[in-house]
Each structure stands twice: as C-alpha cells, then as structure tokens.
PDB file of N, CA, C, O and CB in Angstrom:
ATOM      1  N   UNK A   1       1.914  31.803  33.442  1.00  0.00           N
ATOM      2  CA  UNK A   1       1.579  31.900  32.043  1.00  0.00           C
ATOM      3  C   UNK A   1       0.731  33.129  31.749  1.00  0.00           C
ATOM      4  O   UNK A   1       0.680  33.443  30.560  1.00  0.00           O
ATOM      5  CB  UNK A   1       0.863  30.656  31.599  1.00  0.00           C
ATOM      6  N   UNK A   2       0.172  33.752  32.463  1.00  0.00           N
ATOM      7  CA  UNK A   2      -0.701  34.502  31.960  1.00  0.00           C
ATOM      8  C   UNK A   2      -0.282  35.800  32.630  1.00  0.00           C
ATOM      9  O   UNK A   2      -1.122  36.605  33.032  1.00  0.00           O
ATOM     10  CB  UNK A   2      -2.096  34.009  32.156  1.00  0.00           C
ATOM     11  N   UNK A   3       1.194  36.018  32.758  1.00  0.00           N
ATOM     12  CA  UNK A   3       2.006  37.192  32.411  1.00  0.00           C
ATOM     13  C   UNK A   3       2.415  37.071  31.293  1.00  0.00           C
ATOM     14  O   UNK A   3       2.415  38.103  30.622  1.00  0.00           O
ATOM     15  CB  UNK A   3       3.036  37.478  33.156  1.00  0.00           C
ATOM     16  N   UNK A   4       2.913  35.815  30.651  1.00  0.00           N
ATOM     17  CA  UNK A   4       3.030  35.713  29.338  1.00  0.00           C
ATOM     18  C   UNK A   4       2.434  36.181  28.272  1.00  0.00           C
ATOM     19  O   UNK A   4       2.833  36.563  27.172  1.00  0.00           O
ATOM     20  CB  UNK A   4       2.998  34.874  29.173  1.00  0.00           C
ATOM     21  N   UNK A   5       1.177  36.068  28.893  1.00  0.00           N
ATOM     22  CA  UNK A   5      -0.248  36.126  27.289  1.00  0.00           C
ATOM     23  C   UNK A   5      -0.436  37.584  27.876  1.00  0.00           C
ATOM     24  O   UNK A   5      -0.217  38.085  26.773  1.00  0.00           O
ATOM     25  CB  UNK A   5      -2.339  34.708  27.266  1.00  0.00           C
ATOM     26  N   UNK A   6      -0.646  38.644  28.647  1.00  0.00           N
ATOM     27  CA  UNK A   6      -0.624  39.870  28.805  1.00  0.00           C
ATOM     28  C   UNK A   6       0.669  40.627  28.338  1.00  0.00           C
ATOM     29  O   UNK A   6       0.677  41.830  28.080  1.00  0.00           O
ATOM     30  CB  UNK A   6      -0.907  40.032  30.061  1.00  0.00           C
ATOM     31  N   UNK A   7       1.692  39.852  28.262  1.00  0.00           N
ATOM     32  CA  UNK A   7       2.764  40.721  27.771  1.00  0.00           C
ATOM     33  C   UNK A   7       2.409  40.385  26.123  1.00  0.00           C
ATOM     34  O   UNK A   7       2.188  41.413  25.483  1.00  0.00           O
ATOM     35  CB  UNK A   7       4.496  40.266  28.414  1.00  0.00           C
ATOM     36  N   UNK A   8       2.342  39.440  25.538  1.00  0.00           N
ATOM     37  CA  UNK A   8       1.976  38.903  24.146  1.00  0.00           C
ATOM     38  C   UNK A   8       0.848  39.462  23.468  1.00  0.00           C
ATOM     39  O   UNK A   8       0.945  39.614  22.251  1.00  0.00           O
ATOM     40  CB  UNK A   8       1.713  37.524  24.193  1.00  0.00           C
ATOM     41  N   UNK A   9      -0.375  39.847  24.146  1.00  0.00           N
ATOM     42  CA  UNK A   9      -1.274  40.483  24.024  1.00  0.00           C
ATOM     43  C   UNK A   9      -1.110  42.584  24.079  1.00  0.00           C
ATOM     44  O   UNK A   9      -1.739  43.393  23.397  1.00  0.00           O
ATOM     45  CB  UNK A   9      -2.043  39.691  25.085  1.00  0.00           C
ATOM     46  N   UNK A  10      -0.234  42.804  24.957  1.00  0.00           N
ATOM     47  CA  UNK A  10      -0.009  44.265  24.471  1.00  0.00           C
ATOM     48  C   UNK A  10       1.163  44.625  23.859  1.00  0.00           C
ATOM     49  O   UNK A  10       1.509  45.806  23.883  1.00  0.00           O
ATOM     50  CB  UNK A  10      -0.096  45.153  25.476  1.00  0.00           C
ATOM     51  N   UNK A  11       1.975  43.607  23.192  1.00  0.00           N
ATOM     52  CA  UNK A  11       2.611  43.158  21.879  1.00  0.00           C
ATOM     53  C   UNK A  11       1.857  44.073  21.146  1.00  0.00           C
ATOM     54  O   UNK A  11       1.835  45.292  20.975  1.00  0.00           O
ATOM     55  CB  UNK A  11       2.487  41.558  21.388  1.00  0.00           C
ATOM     56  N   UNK A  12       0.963  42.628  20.592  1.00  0.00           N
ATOM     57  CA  UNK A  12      -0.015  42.768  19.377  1.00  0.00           C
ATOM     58  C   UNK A  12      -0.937  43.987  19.547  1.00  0.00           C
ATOM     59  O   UNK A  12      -1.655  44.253  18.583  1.00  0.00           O
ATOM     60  CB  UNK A  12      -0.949  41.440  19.214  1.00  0.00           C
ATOM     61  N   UNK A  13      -0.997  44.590  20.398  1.00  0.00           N
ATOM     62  CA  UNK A  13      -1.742  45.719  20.441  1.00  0.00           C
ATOM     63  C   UNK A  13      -1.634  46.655  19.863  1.00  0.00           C
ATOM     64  O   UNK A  13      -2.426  47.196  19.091  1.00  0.00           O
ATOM     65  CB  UNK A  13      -1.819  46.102  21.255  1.00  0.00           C
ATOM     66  N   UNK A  14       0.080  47.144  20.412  1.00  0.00           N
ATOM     67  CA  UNK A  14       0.578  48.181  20.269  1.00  0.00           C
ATOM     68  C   UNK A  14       1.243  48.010  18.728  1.00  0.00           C
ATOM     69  O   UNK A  14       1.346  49.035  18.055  1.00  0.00           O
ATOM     70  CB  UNK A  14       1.447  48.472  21.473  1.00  0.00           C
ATOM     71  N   UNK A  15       1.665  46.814  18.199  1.00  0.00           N
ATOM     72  CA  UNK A  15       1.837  46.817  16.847  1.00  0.00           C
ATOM     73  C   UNK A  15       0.943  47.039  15.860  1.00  0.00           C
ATOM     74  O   UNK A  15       1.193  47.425  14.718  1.00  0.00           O
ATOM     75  CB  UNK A  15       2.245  45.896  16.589  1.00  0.00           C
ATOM     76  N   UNK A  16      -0.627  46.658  16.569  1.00  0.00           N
ATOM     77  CA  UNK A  16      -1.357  46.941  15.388  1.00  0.00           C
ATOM     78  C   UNK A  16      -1.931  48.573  15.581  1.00  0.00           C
ATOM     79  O   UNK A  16      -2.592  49.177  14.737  1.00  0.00           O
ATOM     80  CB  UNK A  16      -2.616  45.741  15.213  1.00  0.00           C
ATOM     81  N   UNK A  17      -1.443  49.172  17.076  1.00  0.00           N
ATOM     82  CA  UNK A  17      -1.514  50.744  16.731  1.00  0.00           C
ATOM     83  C   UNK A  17      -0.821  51.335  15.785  1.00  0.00           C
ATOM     84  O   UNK A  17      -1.367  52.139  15.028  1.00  0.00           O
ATOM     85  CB  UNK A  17      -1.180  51.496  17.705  1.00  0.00           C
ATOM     86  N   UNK A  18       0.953  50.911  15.656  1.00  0.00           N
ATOM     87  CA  UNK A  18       1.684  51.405  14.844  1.00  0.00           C
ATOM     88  C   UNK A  18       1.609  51.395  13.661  1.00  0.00           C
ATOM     89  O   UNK A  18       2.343  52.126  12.996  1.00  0.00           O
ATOM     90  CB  UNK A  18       2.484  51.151  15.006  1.00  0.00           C
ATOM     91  N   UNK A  19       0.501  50.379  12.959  1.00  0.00           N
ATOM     92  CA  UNK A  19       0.329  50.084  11.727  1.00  0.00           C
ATOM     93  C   UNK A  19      -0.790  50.853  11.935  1.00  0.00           C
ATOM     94  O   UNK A  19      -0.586  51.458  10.882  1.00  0.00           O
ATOM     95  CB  UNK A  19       0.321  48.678  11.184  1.00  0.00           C
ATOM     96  N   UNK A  20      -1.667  51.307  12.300  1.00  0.00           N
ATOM     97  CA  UNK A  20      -3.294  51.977  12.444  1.00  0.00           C
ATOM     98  C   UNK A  20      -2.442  53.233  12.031  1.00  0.00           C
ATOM     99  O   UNK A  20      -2.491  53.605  10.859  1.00  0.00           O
ATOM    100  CB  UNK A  20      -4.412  51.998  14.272  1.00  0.00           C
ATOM    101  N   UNK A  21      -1.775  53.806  12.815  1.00  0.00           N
ATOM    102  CA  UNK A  21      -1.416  54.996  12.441  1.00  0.00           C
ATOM    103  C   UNK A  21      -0.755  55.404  11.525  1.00  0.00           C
ATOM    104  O   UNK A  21      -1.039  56.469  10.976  1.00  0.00           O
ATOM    105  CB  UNK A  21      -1.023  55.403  13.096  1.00  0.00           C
ATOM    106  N   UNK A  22       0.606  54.416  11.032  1.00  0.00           N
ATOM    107  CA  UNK A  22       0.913  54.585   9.727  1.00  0.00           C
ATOM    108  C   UNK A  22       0.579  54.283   8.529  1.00  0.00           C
ATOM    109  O   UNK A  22       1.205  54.575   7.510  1.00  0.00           O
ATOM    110  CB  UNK A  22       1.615  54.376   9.654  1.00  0.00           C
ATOM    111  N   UNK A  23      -0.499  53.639   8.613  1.00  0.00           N
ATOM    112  CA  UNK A  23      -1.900  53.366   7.657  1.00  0.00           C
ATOM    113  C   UNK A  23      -2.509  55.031   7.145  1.00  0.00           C
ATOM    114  O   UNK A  23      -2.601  55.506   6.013  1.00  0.00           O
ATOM    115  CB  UNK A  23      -3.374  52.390   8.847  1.00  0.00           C
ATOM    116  N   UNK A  24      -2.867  55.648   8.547  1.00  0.00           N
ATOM    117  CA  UNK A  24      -3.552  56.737   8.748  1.00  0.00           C
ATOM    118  C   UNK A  24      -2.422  58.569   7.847  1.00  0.00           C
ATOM    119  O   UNK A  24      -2.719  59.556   7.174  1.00  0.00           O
ATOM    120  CB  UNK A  24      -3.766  56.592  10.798  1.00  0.00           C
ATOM    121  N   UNK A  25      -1.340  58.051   8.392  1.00  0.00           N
ATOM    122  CA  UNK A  25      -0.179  59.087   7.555  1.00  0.00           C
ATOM    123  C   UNK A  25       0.035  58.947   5.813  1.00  0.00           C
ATOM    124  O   UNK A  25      -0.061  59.767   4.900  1.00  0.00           O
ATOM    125  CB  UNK A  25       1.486  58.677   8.246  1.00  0.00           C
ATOM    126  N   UNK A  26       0.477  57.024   5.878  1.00  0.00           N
ATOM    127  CA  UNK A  26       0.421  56.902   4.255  1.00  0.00           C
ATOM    128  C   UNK A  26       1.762  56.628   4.550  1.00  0.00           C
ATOM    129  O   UNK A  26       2.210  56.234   3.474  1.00  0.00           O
ATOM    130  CB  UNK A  26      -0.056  58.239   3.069  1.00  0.00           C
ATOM    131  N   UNK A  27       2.471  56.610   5.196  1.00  0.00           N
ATOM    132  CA  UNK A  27       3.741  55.979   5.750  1.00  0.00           C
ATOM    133  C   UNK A  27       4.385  54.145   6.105  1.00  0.00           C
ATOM    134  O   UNK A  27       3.750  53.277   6.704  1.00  0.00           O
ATOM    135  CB  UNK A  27       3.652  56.667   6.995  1.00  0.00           C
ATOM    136  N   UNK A  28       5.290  54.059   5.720  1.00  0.00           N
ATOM    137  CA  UNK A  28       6.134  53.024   5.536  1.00  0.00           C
ATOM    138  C   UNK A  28       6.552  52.695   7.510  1.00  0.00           C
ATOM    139  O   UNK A  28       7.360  53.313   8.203  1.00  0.00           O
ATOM    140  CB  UNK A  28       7.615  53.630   4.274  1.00  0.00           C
ATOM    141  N   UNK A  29       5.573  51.434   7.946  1.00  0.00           N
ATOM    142  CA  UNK A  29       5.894  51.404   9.072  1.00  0.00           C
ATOM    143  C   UNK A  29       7.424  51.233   9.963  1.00  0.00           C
ATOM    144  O   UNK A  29       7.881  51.573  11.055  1.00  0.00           O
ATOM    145  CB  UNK A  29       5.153  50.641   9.233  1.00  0.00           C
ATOM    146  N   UNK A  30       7.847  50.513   8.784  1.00  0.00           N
ATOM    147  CA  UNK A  30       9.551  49.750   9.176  1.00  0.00           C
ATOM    148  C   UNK A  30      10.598  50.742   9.010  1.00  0.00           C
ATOM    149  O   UNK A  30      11.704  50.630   9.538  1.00  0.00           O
ATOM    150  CB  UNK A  30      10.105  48.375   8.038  1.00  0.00           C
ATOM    151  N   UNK A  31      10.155  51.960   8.086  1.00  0.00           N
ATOM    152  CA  UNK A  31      11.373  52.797   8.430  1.00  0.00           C
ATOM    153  C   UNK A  31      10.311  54.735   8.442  1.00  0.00           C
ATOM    154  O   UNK A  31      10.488  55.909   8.115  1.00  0.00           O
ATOM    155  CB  UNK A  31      13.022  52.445   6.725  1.00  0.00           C
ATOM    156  N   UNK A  32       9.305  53.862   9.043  1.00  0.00           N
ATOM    157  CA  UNK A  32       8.468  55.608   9.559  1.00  0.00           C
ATOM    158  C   UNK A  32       8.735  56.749   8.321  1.00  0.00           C
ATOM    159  O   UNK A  32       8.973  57.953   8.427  1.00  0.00           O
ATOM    160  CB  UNK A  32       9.452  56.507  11.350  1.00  0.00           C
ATOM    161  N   UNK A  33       8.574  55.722   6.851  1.00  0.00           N
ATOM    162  CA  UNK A  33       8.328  56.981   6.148  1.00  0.00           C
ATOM    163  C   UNK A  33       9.402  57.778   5.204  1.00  0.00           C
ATOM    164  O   UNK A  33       9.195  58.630   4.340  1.00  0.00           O
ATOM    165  CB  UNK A  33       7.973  57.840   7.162  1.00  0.00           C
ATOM    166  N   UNK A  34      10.667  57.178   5.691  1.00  0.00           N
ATOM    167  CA  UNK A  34      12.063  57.754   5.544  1.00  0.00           C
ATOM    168  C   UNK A  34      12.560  57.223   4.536  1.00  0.00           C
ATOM    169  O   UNK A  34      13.232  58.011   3.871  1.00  0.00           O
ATOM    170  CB  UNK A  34      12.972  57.592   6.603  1.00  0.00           C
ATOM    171  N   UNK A  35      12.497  56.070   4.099  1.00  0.00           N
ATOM    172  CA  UNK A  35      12.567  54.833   2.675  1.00  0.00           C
ATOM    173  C   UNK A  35      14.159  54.335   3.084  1.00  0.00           C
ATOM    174  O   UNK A  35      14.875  53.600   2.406  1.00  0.00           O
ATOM    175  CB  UNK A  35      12.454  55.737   0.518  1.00  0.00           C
ATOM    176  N   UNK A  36      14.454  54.900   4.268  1.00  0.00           N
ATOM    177  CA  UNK A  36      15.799  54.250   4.825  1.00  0.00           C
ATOM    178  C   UNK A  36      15.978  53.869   5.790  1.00  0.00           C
ATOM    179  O   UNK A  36      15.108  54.459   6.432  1.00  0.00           O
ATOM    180  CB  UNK A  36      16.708  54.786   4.851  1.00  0.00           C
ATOM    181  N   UNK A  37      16.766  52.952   6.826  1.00  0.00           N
ATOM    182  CA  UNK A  37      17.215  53.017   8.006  1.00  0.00           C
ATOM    183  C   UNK A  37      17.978  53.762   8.451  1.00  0.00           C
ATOM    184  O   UNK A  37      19.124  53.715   8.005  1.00  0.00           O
ATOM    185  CB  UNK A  37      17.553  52.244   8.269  1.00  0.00           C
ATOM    186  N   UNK A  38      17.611  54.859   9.628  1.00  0.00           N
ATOM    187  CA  UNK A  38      18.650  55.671  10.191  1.00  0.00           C
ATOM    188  C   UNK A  38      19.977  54.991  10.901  1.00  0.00           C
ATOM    189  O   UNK A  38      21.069  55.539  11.055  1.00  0.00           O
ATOM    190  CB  UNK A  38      17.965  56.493  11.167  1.00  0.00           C
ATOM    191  N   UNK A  39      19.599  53.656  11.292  1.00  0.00           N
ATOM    192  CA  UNK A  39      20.682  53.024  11.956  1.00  0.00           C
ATOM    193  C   UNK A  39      21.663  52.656  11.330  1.00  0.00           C
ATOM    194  O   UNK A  39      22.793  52.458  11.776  1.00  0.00           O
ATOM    195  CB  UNK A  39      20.395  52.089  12.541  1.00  0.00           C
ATOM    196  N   UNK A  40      21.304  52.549  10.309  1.00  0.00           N
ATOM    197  CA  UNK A  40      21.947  51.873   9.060  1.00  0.00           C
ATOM    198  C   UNK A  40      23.231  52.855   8.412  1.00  0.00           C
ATOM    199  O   UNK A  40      24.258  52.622   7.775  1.00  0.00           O
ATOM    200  CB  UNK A  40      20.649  51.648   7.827  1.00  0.00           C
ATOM    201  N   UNK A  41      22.681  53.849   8.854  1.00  0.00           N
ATOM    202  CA  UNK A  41      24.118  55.459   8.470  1.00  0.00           C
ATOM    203  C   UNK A  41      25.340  54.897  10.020  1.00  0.00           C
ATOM    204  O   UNK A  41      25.719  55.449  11.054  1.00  0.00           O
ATOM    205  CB  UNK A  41      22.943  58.250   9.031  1.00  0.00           C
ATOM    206  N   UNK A  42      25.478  54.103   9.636  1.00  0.00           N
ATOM    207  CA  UNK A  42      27.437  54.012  10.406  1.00  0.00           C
ATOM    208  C   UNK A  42      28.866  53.895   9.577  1.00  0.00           C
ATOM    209  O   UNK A  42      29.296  53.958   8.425  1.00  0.00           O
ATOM    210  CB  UNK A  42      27.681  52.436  11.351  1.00  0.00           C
ATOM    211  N   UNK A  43      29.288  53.693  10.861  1.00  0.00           N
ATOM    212  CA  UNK A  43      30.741  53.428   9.747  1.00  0.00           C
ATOM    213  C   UNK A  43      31.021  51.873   8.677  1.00  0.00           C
ATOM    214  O   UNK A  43      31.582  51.574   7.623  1.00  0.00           O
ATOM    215  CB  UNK A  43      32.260  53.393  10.967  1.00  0.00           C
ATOM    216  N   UNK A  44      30.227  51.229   9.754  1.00  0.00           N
ATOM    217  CA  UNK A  44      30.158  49.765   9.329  1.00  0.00           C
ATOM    218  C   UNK A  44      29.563  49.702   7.737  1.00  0.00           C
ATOM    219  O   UNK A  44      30.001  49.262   6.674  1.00  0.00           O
ATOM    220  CB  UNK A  44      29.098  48.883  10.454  1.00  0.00           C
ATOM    221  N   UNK A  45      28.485  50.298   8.113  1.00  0.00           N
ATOM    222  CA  UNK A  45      27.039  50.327   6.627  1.00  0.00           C
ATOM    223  C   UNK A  45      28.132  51.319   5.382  1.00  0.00           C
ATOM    224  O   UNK A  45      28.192  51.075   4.177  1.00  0.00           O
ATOM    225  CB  UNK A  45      24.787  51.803   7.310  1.00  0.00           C
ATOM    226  N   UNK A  46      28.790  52.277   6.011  1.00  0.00           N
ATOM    227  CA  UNK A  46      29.709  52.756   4.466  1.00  0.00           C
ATOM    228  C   UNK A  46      30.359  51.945   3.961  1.00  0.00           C
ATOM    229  O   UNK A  46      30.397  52.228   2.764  1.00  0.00           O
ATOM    230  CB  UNK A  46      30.749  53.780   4.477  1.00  0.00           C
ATOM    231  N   UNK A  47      30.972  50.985   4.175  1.00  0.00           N
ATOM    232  CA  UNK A  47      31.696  49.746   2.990  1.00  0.00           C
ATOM    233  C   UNK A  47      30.746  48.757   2.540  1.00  0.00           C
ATOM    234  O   UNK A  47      30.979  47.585   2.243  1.00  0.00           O
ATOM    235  CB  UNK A  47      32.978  48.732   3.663  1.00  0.00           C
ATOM    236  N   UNK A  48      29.635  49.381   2.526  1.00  0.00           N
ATOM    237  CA  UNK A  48      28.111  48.173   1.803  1.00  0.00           C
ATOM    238  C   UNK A  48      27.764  49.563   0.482  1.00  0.00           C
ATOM    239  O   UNK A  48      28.154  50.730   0.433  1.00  0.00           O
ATOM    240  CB  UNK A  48      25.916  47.763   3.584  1.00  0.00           C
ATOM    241  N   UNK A  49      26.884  48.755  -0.436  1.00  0.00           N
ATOM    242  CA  UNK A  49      26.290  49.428  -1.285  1.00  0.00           C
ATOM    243  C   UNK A  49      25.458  50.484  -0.395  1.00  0.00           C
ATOM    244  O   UNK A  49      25.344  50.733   0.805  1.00  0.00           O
ATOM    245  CB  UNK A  49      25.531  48.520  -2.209  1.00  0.00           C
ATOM    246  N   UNK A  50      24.946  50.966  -1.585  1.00  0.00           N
ATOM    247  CA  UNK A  50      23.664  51.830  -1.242  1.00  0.00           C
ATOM    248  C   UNK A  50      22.406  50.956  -0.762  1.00  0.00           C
ATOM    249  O   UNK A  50      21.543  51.359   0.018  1.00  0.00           O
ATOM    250  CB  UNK A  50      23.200  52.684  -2.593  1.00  0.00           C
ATOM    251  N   UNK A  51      22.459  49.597  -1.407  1.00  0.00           N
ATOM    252  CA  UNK A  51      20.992  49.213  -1.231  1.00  0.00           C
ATOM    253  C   UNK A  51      21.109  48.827   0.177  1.00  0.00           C
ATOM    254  O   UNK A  51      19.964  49.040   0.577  1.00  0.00           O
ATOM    255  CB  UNK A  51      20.372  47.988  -2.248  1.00  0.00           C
ATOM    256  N   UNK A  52      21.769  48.399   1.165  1.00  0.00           N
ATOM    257  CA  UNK A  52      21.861  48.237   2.406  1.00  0.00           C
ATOM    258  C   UNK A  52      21.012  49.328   3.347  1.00  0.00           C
ATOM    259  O   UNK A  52      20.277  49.101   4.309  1.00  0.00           O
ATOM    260  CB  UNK A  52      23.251  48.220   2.624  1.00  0.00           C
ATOM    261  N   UNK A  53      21.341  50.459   2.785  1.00  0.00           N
ATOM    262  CA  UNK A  53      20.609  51.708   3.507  1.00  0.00           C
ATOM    263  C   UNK A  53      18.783  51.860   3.287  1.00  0.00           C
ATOM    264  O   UNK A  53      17.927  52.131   4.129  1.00  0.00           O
ATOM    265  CB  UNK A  53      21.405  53.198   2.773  1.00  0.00           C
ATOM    266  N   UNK A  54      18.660  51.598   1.976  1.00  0.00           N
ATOM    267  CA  UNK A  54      16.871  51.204   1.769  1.00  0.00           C
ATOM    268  C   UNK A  54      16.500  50.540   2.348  1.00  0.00           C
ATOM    269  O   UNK A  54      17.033  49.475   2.662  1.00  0.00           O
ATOM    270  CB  UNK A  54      16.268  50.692   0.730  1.00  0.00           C
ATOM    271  N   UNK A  55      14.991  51.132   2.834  1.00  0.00           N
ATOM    272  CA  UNK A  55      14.134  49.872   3.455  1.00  0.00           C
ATOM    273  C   UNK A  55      13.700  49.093   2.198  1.00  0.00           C
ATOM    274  O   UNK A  55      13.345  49.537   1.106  1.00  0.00           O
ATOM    275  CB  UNK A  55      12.677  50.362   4.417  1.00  0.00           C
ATOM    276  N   UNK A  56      13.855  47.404   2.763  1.00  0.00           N
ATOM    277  CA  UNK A  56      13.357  46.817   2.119  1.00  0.00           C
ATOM    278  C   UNK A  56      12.218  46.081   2.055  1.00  0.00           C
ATOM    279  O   UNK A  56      11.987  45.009   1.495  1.00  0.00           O
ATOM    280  CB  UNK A  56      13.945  46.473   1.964  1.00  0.00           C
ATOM    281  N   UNK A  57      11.257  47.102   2.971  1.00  0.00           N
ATOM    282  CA  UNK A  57       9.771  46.589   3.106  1.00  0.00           C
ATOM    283  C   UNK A  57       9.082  47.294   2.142  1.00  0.00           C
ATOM    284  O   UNK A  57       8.049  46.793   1.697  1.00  0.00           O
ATOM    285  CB  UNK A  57       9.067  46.805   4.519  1.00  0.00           C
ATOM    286  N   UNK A  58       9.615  48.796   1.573  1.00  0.00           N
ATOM    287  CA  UNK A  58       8.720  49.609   0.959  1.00  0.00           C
ATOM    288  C   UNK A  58       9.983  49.774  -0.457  1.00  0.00           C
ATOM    289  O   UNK A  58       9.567  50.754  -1.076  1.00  0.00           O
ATOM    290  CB  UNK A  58       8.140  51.172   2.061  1.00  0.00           C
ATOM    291  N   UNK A  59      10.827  49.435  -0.931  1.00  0.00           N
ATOM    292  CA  UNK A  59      11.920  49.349  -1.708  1.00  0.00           C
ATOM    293  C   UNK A  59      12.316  51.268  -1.407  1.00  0.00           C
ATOM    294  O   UNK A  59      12.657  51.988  -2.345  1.00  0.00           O
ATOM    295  CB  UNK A  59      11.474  48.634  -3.556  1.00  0.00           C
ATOM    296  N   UNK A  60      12.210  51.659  -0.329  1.00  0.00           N
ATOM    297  CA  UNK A  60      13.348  52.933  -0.252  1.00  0.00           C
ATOM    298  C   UNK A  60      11.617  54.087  -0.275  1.00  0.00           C
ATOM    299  O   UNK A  60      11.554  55.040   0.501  1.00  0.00           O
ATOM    300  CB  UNK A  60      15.000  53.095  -2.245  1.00  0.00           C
ATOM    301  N   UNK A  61      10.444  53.777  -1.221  1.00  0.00           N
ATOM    302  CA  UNK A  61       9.507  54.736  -1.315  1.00  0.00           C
ATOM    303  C   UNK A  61       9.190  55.605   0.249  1.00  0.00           C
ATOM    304  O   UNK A  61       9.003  56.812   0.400  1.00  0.00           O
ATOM    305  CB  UNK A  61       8.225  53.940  -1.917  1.00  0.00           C
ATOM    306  N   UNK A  62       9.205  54.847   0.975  1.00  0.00           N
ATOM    307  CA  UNK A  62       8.609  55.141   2.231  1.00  0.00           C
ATOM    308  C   UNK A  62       6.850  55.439   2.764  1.00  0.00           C
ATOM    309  O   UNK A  62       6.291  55.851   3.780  1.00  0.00           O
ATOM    310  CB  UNK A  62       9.348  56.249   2.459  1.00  0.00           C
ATOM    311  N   UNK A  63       6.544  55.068   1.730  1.00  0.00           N
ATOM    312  CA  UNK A  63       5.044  54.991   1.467  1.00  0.00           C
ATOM    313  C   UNK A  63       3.849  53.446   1.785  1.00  0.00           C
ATOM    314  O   UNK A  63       3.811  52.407   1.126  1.00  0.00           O
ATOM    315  CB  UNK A  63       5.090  55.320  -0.151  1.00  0.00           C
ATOM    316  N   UNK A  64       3.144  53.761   2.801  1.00  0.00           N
ATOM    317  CA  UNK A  64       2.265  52.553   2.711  1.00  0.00           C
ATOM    318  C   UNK A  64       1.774  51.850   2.161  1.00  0.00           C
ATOM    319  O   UNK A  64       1.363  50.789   2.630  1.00  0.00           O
ATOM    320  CB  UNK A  64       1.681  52.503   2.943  1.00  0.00           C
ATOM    321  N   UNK A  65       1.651  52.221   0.952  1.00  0.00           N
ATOM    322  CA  UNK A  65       0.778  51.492   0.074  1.00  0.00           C
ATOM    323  C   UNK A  65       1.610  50.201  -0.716  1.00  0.00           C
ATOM    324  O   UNK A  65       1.101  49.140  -1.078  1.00  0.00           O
ATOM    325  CB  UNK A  65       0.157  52.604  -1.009  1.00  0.00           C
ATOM    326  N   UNK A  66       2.992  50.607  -0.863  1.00  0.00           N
ATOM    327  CA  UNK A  66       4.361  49.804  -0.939  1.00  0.00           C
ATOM    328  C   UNK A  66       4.597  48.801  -0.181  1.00  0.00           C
ATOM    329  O   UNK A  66       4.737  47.608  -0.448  1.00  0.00           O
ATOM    330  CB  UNK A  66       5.411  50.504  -0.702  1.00  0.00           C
ATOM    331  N   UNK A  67       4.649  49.655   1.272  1.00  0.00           N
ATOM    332  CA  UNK A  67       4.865  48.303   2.197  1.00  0.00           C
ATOM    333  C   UNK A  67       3.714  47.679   2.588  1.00  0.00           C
ATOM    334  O   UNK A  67       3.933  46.786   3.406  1.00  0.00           O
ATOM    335  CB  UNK A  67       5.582  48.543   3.498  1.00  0.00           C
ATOM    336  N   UNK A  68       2.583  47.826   2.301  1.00  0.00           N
ATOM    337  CA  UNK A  68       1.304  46.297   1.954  1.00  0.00           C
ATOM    338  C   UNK A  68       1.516  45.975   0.702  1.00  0.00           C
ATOM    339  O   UNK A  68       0.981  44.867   0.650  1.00  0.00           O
ATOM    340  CB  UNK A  68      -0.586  46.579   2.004  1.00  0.00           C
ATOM    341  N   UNK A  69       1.909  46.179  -0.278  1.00  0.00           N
ATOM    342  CA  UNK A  69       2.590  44.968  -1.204  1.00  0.00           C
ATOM    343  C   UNK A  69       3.332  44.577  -0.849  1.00  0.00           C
ATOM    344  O   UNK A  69       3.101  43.414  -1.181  1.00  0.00           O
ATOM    345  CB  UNK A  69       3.037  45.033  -2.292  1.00  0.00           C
ATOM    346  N   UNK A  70       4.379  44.537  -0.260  1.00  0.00           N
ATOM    347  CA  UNK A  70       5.100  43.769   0.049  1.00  0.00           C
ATOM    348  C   UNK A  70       4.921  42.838   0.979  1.00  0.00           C
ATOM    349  O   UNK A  70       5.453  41.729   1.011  1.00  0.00           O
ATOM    350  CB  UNK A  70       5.855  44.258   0.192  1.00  0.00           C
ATOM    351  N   UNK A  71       3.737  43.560   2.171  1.00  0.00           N
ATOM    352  CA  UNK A  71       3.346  42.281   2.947  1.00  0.00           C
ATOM    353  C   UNK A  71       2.637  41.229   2.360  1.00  0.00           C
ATOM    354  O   UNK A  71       2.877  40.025   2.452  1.00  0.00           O
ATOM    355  CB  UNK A  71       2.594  42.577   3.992  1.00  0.00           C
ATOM    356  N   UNK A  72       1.574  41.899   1.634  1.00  0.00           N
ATOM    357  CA  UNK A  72       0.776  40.857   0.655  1.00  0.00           C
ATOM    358  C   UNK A  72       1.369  39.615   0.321  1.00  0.00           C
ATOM    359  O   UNK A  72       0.857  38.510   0.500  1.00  0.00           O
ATOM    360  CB  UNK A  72       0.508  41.431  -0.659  1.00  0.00           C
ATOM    361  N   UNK A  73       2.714  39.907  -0.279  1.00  0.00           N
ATOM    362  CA  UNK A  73       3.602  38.782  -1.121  1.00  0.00           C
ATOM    363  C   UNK A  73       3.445  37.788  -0.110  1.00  0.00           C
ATOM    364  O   UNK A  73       3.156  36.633  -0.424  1.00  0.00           O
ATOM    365  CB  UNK A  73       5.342  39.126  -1.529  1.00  0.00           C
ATOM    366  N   UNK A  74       3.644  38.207   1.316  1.00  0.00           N
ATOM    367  CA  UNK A  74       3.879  36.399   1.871  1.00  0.00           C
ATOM    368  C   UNK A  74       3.091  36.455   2.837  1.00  0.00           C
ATOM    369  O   UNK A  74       2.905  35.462   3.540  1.00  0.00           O
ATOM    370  CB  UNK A  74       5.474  35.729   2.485  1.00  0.00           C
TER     371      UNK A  74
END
C-alpha cells in the first residue's frame, strides 16, 4: 500500500505544480493556453462541429482566470 500512496501523492504534486505554473502564465491548464485541443485536429474530429475542438474548461479563451470559473461551478 504505500507504493500506492507515494505514487498518489506525486500525482497530486505534480498536478498542483501544473496548476502553480499555469496560474503563474495566466494560462488555461487543460489545453496550455491554446483555447483548443491539439488532439482533437484529426480526421475523426472533422465530421464534428467546431465546438468539439474548444476547450471546454476555459470555453476556447485559453486564459486562467476562465478556467477557475469554471472550476468554481462544481
């Protein structure tokens, strides 16, 4: 178990670096800023709307302050 809670523990570490730092830029952690998913540009994602391609943590802004409202909500 307590490979468990060391792997679970530098989890949460390293996630709350990624948010420290994109706190620190002003950046949208879930799509680093971009207000889109890069993965999301395939062949598959071209027979979807546009809104498929927005992040929908920050509605496409790519800005932090967006995506903590949106965390806020829940």
């Amino acid at each position: 178990m307590g490979l468990f809670n060391a792997l679970a523990e530098w989890r949460e570490a390293s996630h709350e670096k990624k948010i420290a730092r994109n706190r620190e830029r002003g950046t949208c952690p879930a799509c680093r800023g971009q207000g889109f998913y890069p993965l999301a540009a395939s062949e598959y994602m071209a027979f979807h709307s546009a809104d498929a391609y927005t992040c929908q943590h920050c509605s496409g802004s790519g800005l932090y302050a967006d995506w903590e409202r949106y965390q806020s909500q829940f």
